[in-house]
C-alpha positions as CSV (number, residue, x, y, z in Angstrom):
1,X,73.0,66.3,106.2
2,X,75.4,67.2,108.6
3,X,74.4,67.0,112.4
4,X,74.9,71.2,112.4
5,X,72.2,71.3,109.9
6,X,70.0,69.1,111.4
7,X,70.2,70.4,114.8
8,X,70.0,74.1,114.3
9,X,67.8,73.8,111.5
10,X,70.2,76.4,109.9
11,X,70.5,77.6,106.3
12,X,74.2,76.3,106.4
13,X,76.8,76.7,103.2
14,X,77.5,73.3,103.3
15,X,80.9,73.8,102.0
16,X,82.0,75.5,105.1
17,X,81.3,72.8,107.6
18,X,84.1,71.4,109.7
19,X,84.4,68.8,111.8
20,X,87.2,69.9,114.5
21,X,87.3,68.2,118.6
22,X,84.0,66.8,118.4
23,X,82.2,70.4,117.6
24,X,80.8,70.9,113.8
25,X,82.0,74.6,112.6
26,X,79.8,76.5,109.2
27,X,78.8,79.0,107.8
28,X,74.6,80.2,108.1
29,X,73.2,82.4,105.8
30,X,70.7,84.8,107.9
31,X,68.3,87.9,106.6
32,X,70.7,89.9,108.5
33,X,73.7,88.4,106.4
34,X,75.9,85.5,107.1
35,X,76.9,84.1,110.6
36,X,79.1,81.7,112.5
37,X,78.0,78.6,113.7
38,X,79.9,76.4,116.2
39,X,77.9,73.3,117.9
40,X,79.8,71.1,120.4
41,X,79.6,69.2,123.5
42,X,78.8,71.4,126.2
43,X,81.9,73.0,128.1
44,X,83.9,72.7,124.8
45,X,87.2,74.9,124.8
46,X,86.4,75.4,121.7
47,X,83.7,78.1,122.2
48,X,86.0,80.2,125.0
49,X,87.9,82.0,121.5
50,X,84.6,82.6,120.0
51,X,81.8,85.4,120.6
52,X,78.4,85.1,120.3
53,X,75.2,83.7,121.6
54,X,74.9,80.1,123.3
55,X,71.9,78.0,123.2
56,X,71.2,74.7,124.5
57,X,70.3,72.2,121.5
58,X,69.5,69.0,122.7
59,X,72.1,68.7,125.0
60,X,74.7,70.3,122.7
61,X,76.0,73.8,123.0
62,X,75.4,76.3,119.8
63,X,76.8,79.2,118.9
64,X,75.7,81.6,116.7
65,X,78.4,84.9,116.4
66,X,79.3,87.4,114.2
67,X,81.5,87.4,111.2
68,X,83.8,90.0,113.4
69,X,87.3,90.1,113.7
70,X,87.5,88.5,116.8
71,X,85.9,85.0,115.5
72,X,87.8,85.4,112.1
73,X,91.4,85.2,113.8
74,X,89.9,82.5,116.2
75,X,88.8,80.5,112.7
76,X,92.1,80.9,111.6
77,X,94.1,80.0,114.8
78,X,92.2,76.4,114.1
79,X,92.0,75.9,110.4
80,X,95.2,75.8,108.9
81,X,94.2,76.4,105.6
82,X,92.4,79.8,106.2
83,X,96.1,80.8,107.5
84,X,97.6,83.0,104.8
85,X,101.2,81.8,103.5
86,X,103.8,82.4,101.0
87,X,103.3,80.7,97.3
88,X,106.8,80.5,95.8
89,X,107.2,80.0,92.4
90,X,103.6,78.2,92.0
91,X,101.8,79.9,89.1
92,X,99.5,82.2,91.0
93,X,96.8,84.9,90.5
94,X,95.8,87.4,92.8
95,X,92.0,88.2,93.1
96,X,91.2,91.8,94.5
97,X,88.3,92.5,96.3
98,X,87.2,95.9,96.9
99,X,83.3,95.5,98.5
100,X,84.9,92.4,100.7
101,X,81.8,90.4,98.4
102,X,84.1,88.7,96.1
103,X,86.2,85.9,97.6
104,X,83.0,83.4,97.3
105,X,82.8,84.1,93.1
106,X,86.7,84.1,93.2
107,X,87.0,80.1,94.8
108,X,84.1,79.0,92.6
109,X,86.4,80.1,89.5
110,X,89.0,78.9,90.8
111,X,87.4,75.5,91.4
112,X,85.9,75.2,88.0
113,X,89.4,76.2,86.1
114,X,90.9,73.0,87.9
115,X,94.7,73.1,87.5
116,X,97.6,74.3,90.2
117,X,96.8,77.7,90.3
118,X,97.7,79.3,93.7
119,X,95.6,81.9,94.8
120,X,95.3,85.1,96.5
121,X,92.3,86.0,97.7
122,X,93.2,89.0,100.4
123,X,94.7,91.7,98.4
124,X,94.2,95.1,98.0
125,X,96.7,98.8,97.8
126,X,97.0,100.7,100.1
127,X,96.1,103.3,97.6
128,X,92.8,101.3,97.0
129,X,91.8,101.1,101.2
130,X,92.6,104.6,101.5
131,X,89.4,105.5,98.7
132,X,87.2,102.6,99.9
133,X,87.6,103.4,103.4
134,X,89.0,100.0,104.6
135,X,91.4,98.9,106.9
136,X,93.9,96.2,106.3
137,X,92.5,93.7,108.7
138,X,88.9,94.0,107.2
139,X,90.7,92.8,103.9
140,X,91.7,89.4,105.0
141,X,89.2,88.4,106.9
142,X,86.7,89.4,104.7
143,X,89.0,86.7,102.3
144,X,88.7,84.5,105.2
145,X,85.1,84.5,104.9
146,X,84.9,83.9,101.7
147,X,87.5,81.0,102.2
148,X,85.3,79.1,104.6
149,X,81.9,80.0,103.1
150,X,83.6,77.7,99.9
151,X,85.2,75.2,102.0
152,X,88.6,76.1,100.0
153,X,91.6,74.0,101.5
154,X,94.4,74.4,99.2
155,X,96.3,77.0,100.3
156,X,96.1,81.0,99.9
157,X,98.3,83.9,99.9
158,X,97.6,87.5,101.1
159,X,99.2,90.4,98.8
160,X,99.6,94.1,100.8
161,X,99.8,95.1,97.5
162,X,101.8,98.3,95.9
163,X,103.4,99.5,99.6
164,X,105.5,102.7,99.2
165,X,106.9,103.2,103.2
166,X,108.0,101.1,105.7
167,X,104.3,102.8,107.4
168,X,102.5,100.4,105.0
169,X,104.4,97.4,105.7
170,X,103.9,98.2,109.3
171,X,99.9,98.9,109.3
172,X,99.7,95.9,106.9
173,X,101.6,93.1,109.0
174,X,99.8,92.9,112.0
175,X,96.6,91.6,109.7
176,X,98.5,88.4,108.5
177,X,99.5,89.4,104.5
178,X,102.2,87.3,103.2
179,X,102.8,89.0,100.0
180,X,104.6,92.2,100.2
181,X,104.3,93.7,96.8
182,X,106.6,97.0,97.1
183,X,105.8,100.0,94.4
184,X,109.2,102.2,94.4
185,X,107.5,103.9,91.3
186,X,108.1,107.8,92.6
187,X,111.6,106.9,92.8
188,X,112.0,106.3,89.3
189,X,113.2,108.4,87.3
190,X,111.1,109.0,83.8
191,X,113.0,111.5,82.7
192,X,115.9,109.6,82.3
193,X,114.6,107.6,79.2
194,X,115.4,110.9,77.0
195,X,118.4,112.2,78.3
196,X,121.3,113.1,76.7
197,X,124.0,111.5,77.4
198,X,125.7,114.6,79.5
199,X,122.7,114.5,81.7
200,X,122.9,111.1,82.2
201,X,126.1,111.5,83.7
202,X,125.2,114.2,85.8
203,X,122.2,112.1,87.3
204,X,124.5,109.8,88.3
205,X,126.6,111.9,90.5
206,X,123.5,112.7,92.6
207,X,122.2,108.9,93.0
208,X,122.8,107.4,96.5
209,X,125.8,105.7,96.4
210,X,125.8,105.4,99.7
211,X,122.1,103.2,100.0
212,X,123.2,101.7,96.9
213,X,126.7,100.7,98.6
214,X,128.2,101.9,95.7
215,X,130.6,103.5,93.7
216,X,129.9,105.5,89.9
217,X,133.7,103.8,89.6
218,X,132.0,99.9,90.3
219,X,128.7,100.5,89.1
220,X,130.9,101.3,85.2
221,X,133.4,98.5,85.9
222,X,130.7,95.8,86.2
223,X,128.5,97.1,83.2
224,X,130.2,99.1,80.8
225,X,130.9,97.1,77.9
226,X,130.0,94.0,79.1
227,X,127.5,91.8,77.6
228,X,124.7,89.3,79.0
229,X,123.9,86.1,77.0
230,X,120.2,85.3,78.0
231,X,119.3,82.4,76.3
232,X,120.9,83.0,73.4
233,X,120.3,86.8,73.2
234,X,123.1,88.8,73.7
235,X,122.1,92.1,75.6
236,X,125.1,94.9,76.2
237,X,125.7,97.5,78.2
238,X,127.3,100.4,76.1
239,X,127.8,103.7,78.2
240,X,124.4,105.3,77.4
241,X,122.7,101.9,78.3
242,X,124.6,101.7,81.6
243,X,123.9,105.3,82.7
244,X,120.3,104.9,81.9
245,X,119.5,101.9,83.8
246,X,121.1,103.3,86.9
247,X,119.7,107.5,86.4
248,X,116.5,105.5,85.6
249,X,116.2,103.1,88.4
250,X,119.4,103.5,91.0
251,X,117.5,104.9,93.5
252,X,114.0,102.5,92.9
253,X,116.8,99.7,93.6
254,X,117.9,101.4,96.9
255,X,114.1,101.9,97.8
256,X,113.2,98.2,97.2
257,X,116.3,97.1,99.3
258,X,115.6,99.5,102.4
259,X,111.8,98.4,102.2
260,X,112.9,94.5,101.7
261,X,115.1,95.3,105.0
262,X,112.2,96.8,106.7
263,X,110.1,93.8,106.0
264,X,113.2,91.5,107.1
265,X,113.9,93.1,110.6
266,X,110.1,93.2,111.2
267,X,109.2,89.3,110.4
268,X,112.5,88.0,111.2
269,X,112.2,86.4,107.5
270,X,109.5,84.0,108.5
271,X,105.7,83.4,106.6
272,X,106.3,86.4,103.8
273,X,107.6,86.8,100.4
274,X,108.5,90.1,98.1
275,X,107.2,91.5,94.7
276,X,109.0,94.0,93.6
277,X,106.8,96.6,91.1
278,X,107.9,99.0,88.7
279,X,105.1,98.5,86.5
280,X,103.4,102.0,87.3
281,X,105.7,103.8,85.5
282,X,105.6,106.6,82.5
283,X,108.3,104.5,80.3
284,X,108.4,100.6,79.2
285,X,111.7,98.4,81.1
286,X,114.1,97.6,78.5
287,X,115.7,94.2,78.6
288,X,118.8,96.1,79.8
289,X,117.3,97.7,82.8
290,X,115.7,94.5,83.7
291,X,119.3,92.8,84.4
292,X,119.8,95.6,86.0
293,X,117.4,95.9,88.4
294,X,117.7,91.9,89.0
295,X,121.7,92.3,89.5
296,X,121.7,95.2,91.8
297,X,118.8,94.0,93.9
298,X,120.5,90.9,94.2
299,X,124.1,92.2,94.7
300,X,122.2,93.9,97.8
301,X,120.9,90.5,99.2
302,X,117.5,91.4,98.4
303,X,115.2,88.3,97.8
304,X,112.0,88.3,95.9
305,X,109.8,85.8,94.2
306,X,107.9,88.0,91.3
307,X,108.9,91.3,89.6
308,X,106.5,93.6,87.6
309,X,108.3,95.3,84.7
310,X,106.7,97.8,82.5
311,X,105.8,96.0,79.6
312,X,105.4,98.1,75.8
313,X,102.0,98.6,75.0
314,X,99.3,99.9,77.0
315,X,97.9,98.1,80.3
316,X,95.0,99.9,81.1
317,X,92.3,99.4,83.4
318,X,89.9,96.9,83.3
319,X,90.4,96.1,79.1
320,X,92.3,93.9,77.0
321,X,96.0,94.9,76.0
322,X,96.3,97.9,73.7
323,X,99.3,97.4,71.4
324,X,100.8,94.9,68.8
325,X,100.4,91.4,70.1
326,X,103.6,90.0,68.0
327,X,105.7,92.5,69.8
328,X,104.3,92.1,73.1
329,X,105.5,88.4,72.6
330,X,108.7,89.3,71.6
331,X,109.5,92.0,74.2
332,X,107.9,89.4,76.9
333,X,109.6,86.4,75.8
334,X,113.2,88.1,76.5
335,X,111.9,90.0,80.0
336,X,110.7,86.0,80.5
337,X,114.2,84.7,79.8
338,X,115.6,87.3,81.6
339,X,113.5,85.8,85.3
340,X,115.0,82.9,84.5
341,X,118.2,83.5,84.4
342,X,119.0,86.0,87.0
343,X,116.5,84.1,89.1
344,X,114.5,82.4,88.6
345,X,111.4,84.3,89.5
346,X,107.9,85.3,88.3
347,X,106.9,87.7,85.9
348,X,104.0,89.8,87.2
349,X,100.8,90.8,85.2
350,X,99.5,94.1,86.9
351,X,96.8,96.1,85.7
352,X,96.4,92.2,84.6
353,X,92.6,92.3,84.4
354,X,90.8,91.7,81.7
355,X,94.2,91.0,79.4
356,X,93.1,88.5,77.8
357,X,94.8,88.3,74.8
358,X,97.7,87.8,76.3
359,X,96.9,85.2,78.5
360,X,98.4,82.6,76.7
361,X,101.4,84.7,75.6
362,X,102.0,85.1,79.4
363,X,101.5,81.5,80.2
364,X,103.4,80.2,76.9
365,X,106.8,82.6,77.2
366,X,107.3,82.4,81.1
367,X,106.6,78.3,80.9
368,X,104.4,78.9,84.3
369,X,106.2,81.7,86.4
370,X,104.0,84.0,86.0
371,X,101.9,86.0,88.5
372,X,98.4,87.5,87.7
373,X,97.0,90.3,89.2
374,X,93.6,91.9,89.3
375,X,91.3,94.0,91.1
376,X,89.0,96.3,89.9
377,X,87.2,94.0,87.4
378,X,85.7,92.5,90.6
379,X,84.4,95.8,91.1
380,X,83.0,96.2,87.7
381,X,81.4,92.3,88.0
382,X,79.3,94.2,90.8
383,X,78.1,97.1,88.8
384,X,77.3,94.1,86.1
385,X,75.1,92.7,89.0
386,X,73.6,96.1,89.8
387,X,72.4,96.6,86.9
388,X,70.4,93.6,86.2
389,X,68.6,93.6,89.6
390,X,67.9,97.5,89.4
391,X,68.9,99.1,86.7
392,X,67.1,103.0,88.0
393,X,70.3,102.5,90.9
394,X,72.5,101.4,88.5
395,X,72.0,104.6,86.2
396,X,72.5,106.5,89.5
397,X,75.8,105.2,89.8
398,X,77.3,106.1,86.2
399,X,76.0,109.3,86.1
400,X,78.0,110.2,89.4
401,X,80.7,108.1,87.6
402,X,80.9,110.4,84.7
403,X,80.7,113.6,87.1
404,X,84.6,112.4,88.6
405,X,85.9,110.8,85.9
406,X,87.8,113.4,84.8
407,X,89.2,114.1,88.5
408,X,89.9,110.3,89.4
409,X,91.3,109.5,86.2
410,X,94.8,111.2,87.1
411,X,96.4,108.4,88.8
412,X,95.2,106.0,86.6
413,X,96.7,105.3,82.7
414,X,93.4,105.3,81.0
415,X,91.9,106.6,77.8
416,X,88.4,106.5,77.7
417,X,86.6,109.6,76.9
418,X,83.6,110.8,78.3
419,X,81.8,112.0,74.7
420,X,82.5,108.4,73.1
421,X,80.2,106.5,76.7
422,X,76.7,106.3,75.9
423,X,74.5,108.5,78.2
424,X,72.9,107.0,81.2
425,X,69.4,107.6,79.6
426,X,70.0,106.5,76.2
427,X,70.9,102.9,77.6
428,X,67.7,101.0,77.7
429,X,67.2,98.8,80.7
430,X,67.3,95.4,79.1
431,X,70.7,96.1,77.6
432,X,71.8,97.9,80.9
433,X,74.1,95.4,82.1
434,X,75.9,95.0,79.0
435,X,77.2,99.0,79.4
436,X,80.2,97.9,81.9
437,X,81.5,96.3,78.8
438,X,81.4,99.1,75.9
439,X,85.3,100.4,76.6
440,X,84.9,104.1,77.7
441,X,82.0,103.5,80.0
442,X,84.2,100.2,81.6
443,X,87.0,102.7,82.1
444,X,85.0,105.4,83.6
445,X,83.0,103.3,86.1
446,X,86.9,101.4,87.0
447,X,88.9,104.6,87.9
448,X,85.4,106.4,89.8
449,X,85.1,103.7,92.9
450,X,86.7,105.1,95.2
451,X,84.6,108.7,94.8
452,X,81.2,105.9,94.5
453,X,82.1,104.1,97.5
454,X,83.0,106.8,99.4
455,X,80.3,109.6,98.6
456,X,77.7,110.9,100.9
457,X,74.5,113.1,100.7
458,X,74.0,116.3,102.0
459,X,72.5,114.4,105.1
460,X,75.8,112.7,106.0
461,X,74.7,109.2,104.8
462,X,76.7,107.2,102.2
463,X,74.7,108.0,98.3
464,X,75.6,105.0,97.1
465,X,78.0,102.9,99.3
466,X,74.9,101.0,102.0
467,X,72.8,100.6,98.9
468,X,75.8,98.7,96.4
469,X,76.4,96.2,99.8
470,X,72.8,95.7,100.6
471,X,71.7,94.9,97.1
472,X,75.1,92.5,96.8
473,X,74.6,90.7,99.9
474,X,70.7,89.9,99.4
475,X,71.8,88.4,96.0
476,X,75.0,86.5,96.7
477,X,74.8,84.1,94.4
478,X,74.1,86.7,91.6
479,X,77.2,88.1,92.1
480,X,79.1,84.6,93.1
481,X,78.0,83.4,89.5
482,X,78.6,86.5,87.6
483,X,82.5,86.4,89.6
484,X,82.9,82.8,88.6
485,X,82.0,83.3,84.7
486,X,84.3,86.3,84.5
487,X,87.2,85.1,86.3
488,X,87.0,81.3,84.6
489,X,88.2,83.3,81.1
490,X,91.0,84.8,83.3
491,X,92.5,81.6,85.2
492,X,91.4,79.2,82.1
493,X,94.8,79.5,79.8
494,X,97.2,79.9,83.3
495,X,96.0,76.3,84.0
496,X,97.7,73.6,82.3
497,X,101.7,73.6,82.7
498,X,101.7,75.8,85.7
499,X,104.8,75.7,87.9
500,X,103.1,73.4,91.0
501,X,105.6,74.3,93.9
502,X,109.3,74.7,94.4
């Protein structure tokens, strides 16, 4: 027993002590949640970062503070390792949190799977804090909880995940993210994969040449007719294939590069690293428009160290893939190829929960450069919780769920239907916390958080919101081993050949 725990008499996770300048650092678990605990020699410069309440303990000074902001960056400005930095080429998954509950489950998984996997604990959309209410510095240091809760010391990332402005990047920097994962998706144009070739042409008057530092004259002399051999695969660039890659994603190219400037003049290129997204898009990325993205993004010095294609088939939220596995493998194996050789970097996985069936595709075609990415089944591993500790609040929550499906569906590619979820009442409440599995209900209950977290009764108070974090944090390690079950079938087939560092 550490001389915290015997001193304080504490309820300390003793995975978060430290031992740092003569002082002991952890982690207490209190009825009013968790707290801070620093005891050192009296006078110790260590306290002067710190807030909170000094005692005298036999001659020692303790602390007991907050888990505020304040003492999360003063953690962090000592412990290297709760210092979020880039990953590189490491095989790596990213672990989205949307309650700020999850990172403990998340390490525990993590630990379990073994294997080289770098993580990201800290990562959530701008899209997703804007509907849950949360501001980018509550996102990593709720991680950085987490982190030092589980004693994890090997490193972590922190994704500001699907940025559209130079805004986001901005409100997101200041709150330590190293992973700058830019979404250029509105700049894409859809309409472009059924144009005629005379339209074609006539989108390509209208791109900016002038972001792209371009020319319609280069863009045709370094395509047209000319053909890539990728591994063996010869992929050409007739005049309908050139056009189309450039009407479809010329100006998502000079997006990315203006936002990869942005990021550049703003860190001076130090601690970050780029993902580039174009995975939320109405029309798969053929292999073509994949070198093309990749050429013109790095004919405009952009650098970037995972890309998110769309992939055929359907990535919806929170299930397995919808679509032809042979042809997924296929398709994957030549985008895979592809990173390679005009790289190399990762291939992405968003919308990646749940997908497991192509897990080992992933893991098998990109020979470890791969990125996952999840978020809301983190979410749904709390309604999962909910259900078994009260099932009455539980029910509360899906019928809401069902009443905005059809409103927050819109941004999301989804197809449950509301007529093929059970009804909250026919669900008995032994078999209650097996409904966030049956497909339609899982979907309904992924796209509706925001409207859960965020609703409030006639009376001004939060319907659903105080309840959901109050329940969660008197059963942590409910939750913590639900997490760690769940997310040991997701990190389980990334683990054995994955790329360790470069």
């Amino acid at each position: 027993m550490s001389t915290l725990e015997k001193l304080s008499r504490l309820n300390v996770f003793p995975r978060s002590i430290v031992a740092i300048e003569g002082a002991e650092l952890g982690l207490t678990q209190s009825k009013a949640g968790p707290r801070l605990a620093i005891l050192g020699p009296a006078g110790s410069r260590l306290f002067s970062n710190f807030e909170g309440e000094c005692t005298d303990q036999a001659g020692r000074t303790l602390l007991a503070g907050p888990i505020s902001p304040r003492n999360a960056a003063a953690l962090r400005a000592i412990l290297s390792w709760l210092q979020p930095r880039p990953l590189g080429l490491r095989t790596s998954a990213g672990m989205g949190d949307r309650l700020g509950l999850a990172t403990p489950g998340h390490v525990r998984a993590l630990r379990a799977a073994g294997g080289n996997i770098a993580p990201i604990f800290a990562q959530q959309s701008i899209r997703e804090m804007s509907r849950t209410g949360r501001i980018p510095q509550q996102v990593t240091d709720d991680a950085t909880w987490g982190i030092f809760q589980e004693g994890w010391r090997d490193g972590v990332g922190a994704d500001a995940d699907h940025l559209k402005t130079s805004a986001d990047i901005d409100a997101c920097l200041p709150a330590g993210f190293t992973f700058f994962t830019i979404d250029p998706g509105e700049h894409v144009d859809n309409k472009a994969d059924t144009a005629t070739l005379n339209d074609l042409r006539a989108k390509l008057e209208v791109l900016p040449w002038r972001a792209l530092e371009d020319s319609q004259k280069s863009l045709i002399n370094r395509y047209l007719n000319h053909s890539f051999d990728v591994e063996g695969h010869a992929i050409t660039f007739d005049e309908q294939t050139t056009l189309r890659a450039a009407a479809k994603y010329g100006r998502a190219v000079a997006h990315v590069a203006a936002m990869y400037r942005h990021l550049m003049q703003s860190t001076g290129g130090q601690n970050c690293e780029l993902e580039v997204s174009v995975d939320e898009t109405e029309t798969p990325t053929t292999h073509a428009e994949h070198i093309y993205i990749a050429r013109e993004l790095r004919r405009l010095g952009v650098q970037w160290v995972s890309l998110a294609p769309r992939y055929i088939g359907r990535f919806e939220k929170g299930v397995d893939y919808i679509g032809d596995l042979a042809a997924f493998e296929a398709d994957f194996a030549l985008h895979a190829a592809i990173a390679r050789q005009f790289g190399p970097y990762k291939l992405s996985l968003h919308s990646g929960s749940d997908k497991f069936s192509i897990y080992p595709i992933a893991m098998r075609q990109t020979r470890g450069l791969v990125h996952l990415k999840t978020a809301g089944t983190s979410y749904l591993e709390a309604l999962h919780t909910v259900a078994a500790l009260d099932p009455d609040f539980f029910r509360e929550i899906y019928t809401f769920a069902r009443e905005r499906y059809e409103t927050d569906r819109a941004s999301y590619h989804v197809s449950a239907k509301l007529e093929r979820a059970p009804l909250p009442h026919d669900v008995a409440d032994p078999e209650l916390s097996a409904l966030p599995e049956q497909f339609d209900a899982r979907e309904i209950l992924h796209v509706t958080f925001g409207s859960v977290l965020t609703a409030r009764s006639e009376d001004g108070h939060w319907r659903f919101c105080g309840r959901l974090m109050n329940l969660l944090r008197a059963h942590p390690e409910a939750y913590a081993a639900n997490l760690e079950a769940h997310f040991l079938r997701h990190l389980r087939p990334f683990v054995e050949k994955g790329i360790q560092s470069k």
